[in-house]
TINU-842817 format. One record per residue: residue in three letters; x, y, z of N, C-alpha, C in turn; residue number from 0. Coordinates in Angstrom, 2 decimals. Layout:
<sites>
SITE  rest      n_x      n_y      n_z     ca_x     ca_y     ca_z      c_x      c_y      c_z   nr
SITE   ala        X        Y        Z        X        Y        Z        X        Y        Z  NUM
...
</sites>
This chain:
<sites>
SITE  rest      n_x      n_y      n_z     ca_x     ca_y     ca_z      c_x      c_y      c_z   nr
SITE   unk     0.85    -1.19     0.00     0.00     0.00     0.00     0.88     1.24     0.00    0
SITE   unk     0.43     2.21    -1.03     1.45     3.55    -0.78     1.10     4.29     0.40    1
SITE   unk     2.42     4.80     0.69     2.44     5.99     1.52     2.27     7.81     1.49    2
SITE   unk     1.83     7.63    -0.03     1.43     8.58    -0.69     0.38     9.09    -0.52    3
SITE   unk    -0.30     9.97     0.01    -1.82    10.52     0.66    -1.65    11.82     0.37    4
SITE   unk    -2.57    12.55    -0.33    -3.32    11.62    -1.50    -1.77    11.73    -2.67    5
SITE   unk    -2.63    10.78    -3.72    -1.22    10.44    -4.60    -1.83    10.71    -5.93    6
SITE   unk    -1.54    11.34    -6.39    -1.65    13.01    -7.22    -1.08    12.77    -8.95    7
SITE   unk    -1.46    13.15    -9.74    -1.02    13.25   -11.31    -0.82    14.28   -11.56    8
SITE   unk     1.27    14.12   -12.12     1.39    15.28   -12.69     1.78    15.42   -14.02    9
SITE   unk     1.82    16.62   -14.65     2.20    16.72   -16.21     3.53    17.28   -16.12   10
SITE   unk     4.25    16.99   -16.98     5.36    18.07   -17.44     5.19    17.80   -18.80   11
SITE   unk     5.10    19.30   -19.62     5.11    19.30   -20.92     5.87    20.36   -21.55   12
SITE   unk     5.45    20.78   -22.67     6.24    21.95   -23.42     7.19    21.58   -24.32   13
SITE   unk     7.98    22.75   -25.16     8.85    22.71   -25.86    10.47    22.29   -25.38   14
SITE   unk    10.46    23.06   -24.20    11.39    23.36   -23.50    12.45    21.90   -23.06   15
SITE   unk    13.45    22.12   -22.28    14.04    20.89   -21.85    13.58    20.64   -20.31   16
SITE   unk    13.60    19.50   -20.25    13.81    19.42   -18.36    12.61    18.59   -17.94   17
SITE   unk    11.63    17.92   -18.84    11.04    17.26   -18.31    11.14    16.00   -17.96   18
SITE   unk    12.10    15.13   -18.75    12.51    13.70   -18.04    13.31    13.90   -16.53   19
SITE   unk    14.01    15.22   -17.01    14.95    15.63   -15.25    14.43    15.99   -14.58   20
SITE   unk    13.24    16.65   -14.29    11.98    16.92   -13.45    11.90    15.69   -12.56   21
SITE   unk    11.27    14.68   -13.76    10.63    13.52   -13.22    11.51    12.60   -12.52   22
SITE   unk    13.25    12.59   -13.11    14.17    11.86   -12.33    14.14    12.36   -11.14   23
SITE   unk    14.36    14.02   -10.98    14.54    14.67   -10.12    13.28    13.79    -8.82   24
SITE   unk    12.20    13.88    -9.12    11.50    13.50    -8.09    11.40    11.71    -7.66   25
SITE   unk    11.87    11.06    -8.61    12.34     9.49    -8.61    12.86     9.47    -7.53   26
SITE   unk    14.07    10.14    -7.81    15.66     9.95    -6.70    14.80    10.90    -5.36   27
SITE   unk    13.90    11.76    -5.38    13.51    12.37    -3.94    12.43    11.36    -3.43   28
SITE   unk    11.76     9.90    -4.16    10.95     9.53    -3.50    11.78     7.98    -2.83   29
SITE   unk    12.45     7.56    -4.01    13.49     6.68    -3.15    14.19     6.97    -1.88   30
SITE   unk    14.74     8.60    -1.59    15.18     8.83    -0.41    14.40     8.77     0.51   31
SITE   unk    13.08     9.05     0.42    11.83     8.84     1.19    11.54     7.54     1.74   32
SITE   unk    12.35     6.52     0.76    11.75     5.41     1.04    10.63     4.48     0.18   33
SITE   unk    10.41     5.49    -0.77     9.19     5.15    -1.75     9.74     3.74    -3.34   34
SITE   unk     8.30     3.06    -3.31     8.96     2.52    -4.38     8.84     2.97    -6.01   35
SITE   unk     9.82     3.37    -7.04     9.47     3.59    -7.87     9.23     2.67    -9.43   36
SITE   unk     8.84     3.31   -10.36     8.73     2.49   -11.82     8.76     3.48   -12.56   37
SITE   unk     9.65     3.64   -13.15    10.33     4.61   -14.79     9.82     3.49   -16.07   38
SITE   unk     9.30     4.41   -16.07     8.78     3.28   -18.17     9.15     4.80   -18.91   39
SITE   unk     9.78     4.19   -19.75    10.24     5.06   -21.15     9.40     4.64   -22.35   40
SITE   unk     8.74     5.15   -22.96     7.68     5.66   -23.99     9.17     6.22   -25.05   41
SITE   unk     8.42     5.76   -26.57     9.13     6.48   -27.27    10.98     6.85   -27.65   42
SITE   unk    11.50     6.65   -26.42    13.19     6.78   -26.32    13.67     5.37   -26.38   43
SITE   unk    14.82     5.88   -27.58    15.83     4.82   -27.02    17.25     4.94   -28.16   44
SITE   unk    17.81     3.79   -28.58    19.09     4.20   -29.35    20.33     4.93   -28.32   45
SITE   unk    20.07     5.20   -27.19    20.82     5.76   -26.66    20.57     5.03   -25.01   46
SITE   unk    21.35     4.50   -24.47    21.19     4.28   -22.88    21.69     5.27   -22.13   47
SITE   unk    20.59     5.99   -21.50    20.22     7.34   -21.05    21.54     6.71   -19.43   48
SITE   unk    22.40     7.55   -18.79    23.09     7.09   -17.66    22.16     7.06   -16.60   49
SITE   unk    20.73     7.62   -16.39    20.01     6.96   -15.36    19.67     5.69   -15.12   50
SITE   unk    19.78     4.94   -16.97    19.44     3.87   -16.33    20.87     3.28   -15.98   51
SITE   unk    21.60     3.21   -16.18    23.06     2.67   -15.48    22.76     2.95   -14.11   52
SITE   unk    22.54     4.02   -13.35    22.35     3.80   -12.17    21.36     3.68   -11.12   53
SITE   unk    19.80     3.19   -12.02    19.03     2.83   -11.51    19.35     1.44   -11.27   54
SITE   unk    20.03     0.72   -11.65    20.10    -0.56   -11.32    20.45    -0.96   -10.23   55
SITE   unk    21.12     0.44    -9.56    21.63    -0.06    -8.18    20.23     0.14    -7.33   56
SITE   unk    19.59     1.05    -7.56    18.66     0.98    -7.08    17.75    -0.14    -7.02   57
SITE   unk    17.42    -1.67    -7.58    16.40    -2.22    -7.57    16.63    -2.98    -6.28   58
SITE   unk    15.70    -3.34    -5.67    14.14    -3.70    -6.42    13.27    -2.25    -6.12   59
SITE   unk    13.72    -1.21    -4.92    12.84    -0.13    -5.07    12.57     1.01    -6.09   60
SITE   unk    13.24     0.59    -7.22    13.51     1.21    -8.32    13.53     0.09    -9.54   61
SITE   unk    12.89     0.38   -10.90    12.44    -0.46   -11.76    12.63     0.77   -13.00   62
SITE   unk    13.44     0.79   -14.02    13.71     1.61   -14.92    13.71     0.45   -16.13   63
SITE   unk    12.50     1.11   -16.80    12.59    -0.38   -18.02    12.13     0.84   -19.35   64
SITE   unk    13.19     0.40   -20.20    13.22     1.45   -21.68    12.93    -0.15   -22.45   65
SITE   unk    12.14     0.64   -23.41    11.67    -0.69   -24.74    12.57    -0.40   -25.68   66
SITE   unk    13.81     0.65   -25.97    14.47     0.68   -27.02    13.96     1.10   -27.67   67
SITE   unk    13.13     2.11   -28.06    12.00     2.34   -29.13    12.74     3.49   -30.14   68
SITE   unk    13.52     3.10   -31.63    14.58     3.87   -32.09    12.88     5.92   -32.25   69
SITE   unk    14.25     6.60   -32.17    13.52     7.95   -32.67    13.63     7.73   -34.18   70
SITE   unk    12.77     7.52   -34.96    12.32     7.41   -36.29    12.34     8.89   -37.17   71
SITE   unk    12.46     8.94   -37.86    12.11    10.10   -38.91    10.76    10.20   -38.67   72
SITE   unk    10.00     9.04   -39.53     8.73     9.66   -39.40     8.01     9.51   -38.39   73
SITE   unk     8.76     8.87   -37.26     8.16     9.63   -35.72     8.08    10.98   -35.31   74
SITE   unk     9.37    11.27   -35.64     9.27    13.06   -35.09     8.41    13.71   -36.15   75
SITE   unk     8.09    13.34   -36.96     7.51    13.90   -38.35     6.40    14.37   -37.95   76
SITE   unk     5.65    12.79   -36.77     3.91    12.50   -36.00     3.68    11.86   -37.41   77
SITE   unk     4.09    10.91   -37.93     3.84     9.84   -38.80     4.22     8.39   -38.50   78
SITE   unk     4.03     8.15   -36.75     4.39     6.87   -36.61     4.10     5.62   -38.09   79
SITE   unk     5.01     4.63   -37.39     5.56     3.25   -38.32     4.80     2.26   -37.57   80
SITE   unk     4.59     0.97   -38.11     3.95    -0.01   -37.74     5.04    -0.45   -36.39   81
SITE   unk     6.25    -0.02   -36.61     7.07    -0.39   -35.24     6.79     0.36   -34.50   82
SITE   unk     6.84     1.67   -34.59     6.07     2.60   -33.38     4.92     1.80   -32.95   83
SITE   unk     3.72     1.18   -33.62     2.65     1.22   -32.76     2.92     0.02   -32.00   84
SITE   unk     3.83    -1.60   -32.73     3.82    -2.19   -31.84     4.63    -2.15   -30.20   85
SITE   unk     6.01    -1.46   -30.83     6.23    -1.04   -29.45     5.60    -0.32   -28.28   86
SITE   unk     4.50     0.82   -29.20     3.75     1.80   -27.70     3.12     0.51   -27.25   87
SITE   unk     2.34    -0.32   -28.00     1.09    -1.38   -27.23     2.20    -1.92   -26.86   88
SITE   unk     3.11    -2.51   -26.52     3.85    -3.32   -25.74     4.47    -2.66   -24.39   89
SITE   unk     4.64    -1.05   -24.73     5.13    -0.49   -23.43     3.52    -0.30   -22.88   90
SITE   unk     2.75    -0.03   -23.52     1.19     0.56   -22.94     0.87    -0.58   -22.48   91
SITE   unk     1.34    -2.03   -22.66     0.68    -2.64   -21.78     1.34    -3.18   -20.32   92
SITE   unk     2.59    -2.86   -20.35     3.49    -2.86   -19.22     2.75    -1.27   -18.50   93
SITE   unk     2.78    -0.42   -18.79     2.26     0.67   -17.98     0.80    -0.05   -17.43   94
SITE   unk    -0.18    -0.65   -17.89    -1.43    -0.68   -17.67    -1.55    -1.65   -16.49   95
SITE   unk    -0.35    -2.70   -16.33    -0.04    -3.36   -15.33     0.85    -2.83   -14.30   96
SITE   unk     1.63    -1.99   -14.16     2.01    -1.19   -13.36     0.68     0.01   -12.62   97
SITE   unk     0.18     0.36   -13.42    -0.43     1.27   -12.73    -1.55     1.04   -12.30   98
SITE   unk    -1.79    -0.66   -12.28    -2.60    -0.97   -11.11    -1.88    -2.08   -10.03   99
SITE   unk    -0.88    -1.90   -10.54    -0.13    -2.82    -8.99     0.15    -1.77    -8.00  100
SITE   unk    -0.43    -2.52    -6.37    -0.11    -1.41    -5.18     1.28    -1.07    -4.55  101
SITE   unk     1.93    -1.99    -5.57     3.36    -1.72    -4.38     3.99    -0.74    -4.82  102
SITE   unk     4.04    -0.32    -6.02     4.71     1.12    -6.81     3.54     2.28    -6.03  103
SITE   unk     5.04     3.47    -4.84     4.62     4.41    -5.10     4.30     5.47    -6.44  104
SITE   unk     5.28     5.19    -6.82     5.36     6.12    -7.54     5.67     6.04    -9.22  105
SITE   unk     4.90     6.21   -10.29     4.93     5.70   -11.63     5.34     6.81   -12.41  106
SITE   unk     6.35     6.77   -13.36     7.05     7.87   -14.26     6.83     6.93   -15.37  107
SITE   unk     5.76     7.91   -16.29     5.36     7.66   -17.75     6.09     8.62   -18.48  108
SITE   unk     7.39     8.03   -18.85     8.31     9.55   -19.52     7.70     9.53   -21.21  109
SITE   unk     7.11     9.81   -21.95     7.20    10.26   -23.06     5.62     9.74   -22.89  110
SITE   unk     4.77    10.03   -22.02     3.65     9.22   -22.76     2.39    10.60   -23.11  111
SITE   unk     2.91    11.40   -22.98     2.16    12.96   -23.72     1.82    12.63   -25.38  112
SITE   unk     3.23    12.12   -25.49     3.82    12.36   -26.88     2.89    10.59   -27.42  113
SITE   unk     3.57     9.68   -26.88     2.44     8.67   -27.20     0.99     8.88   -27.19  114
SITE   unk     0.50     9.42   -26.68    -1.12     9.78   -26.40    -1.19    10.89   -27.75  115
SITE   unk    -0.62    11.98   -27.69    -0.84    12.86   -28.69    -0.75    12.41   -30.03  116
SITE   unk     0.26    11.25   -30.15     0.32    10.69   -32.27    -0.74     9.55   -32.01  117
SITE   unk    -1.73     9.35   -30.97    -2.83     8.10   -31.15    -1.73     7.06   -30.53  118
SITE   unk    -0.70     6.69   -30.54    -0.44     5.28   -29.93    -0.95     4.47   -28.86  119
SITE   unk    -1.64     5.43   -28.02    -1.51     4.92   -26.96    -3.59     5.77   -26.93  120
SITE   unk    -4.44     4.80   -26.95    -5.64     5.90   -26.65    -5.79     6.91   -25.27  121
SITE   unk    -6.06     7.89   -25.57    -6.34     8.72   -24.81    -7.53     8.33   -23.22  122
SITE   unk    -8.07     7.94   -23.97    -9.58     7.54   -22.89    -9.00     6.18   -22.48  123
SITE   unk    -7.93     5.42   -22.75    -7.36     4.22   -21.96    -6.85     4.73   -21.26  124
SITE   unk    -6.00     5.77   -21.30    -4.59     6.48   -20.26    -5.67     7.02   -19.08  125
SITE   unk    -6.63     7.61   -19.52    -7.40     8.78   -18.59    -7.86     7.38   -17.27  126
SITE   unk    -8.65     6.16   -18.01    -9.09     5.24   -17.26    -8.15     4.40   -16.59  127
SITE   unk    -6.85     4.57   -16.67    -6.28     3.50   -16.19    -5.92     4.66   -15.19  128
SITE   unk    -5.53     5.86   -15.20    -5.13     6.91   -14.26    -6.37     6.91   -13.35  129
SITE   unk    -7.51     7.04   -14.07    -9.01     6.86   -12.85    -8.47     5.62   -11.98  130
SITE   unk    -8.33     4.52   -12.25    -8.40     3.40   -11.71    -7.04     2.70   -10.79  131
SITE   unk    -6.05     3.68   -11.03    -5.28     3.26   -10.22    -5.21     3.08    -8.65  132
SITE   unk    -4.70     2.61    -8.03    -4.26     2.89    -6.82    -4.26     3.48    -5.83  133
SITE   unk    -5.08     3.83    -5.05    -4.97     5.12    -4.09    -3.50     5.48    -3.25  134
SITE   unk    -3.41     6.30    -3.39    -1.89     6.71    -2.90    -1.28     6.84    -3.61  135
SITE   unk    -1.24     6.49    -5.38    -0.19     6.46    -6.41    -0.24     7.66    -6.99  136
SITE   unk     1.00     8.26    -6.78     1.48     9.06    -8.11     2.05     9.11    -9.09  137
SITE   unk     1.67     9.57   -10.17     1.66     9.22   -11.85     2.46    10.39   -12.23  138
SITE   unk     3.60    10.80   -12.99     4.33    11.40   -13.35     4.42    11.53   -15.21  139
SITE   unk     3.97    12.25   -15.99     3.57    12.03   -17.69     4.51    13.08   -17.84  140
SITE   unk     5.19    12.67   -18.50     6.17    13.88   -19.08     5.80    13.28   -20.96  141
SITE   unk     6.37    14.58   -21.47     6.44    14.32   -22.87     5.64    15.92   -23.59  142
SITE   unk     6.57    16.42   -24.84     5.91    17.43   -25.45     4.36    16.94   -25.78  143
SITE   unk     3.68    17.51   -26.03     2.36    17.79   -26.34     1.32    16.99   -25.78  144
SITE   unk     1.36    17.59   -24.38     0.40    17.22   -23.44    -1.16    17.05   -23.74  145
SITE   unk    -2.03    15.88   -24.26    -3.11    16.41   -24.47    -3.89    17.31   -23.59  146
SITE   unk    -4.71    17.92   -23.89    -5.63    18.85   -23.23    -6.50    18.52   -22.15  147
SITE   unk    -6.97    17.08   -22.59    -7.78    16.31   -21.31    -6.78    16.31   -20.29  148
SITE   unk    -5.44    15.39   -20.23    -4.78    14.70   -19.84    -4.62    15.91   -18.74  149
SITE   unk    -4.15    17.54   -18.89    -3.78    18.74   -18.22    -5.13    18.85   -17.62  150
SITE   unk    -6.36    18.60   -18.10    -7.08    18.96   -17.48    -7.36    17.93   -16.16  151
SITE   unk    -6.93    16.63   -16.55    -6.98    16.07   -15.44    -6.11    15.52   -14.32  152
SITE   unk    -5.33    16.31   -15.03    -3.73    16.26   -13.93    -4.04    17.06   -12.50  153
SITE   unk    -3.37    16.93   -11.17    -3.64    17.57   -10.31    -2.71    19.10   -10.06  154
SITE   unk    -1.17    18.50   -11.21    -0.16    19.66   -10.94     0.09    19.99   -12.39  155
SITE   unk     0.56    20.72   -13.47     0.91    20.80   -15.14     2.02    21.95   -15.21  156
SITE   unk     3.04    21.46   -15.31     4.21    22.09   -15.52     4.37    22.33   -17.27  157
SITE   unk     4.67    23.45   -17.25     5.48    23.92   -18.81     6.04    24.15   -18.89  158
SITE   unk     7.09    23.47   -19.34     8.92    23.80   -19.94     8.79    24.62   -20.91  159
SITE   unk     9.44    26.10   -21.07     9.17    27.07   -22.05    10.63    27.36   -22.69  160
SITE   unk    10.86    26.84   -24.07    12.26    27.21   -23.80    12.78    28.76   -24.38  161
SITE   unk    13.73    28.71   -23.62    14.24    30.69   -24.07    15.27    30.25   -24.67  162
SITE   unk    16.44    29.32   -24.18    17.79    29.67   -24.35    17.92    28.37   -24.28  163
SITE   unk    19.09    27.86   -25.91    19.37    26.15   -25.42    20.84    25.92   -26.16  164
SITE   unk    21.67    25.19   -25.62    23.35    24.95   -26.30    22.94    24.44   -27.53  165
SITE   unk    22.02    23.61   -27.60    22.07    23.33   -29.11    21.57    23.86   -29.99  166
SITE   unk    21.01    25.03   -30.32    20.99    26.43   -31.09    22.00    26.94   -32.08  167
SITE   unk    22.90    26.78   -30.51    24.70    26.95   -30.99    25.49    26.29   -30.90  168
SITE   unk    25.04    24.56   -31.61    25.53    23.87   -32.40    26.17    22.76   -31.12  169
SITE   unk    26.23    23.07   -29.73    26.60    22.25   -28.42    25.82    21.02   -28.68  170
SITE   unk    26.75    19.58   -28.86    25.64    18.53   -28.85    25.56    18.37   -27.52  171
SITE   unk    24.69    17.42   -27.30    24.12    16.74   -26.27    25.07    16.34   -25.77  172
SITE   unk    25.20    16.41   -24.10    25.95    15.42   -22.95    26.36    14.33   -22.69  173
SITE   unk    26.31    13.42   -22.26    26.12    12.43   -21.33    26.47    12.96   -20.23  174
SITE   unk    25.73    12.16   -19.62    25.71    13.06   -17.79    25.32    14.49   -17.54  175
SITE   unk    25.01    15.10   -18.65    23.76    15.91   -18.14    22.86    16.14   -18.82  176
SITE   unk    22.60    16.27   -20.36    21.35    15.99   -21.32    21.10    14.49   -21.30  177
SITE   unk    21.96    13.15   -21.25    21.10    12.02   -21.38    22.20    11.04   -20.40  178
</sites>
């Protein structure tokens, strides 16, 4: 049973950066708590992000599971591939069993805005499985283009707005601090 009272849905969306680090950010503050978590990655992969390298030390109160799901052309396009859809139904159905098991405080749906928004994932399944979860559980949705229901039925909705970013001016990406 969580220790979460009450246990709350939040959004992070937008253009901006910082919403998977948001959601780590609060991972690593509920493990210190004591809480148990589940990271499902939607959409990412081709790259092993260094959280999950060190979520592993974390298990069993920590569960970080990526499906590998390559970033496609005509994914970013919003022209998912027949591999896009079988992978979302394969991560959507690992989420749908997570987010009714009681022992996870705490559930991080990282990209599932973005799944919900190109159809992969139905909208009115996500909303009902979020109705039906768990009491005490908190649900964490990050991903650009938050549907509209989804904000409306979130309890907190963060927007990443971006002003200013290194890769503008040509700075690639990190390891160890963009991925």
């Amino acid at each position: 049973m969580s220790r979460l009272q009450p246990g709350l849905v939040q959004v992070y969306t937008g253009n901006g950066k910082g919403k998977t680090s948001a959601a780590l950010g609060v991972t690593w503050r509920a493990l210190g708590a004591g809480l148990r978590v589940y990271f499902l990655q939607f959409l990412k992969g081709g790259i092993k992000p260094a959280e999950q390298s060190l979520a592993e030390r974390f298990a069993p109160d920590l569960v970080f599971h990526n499906l590998d799901h390559p970033a496609t052309a005509e994914l970013m396009r919003g022209e998912p591939t027949e591999l896009d859809r079988r992978l979302a139904a394969e991560a959507w159905e690992i989420a749908r069993g997570v987010l009714a098991d009681p022992q996870w405080d705490v559930v991080v749906l990282d990209e599932i805005n973005n799944t919900a928004h190109l159809g992969l994932v139905p909208l009115e399944d996500l909303l009902a499985a979020l109705r039906a979860r768990p009491t005490g559980m908190e649900v964490i949705c990050t991903g650009r283009s938050a549907p509209d229901e989804l904000q409306e039925f979130a309890n907190l909705v963060t927007v990443m707005q971006p002003v200013k970013h290194p890769l503008e001016q040509g700075q690639a990406a990190r390891r160890g601090v963009d991925f």
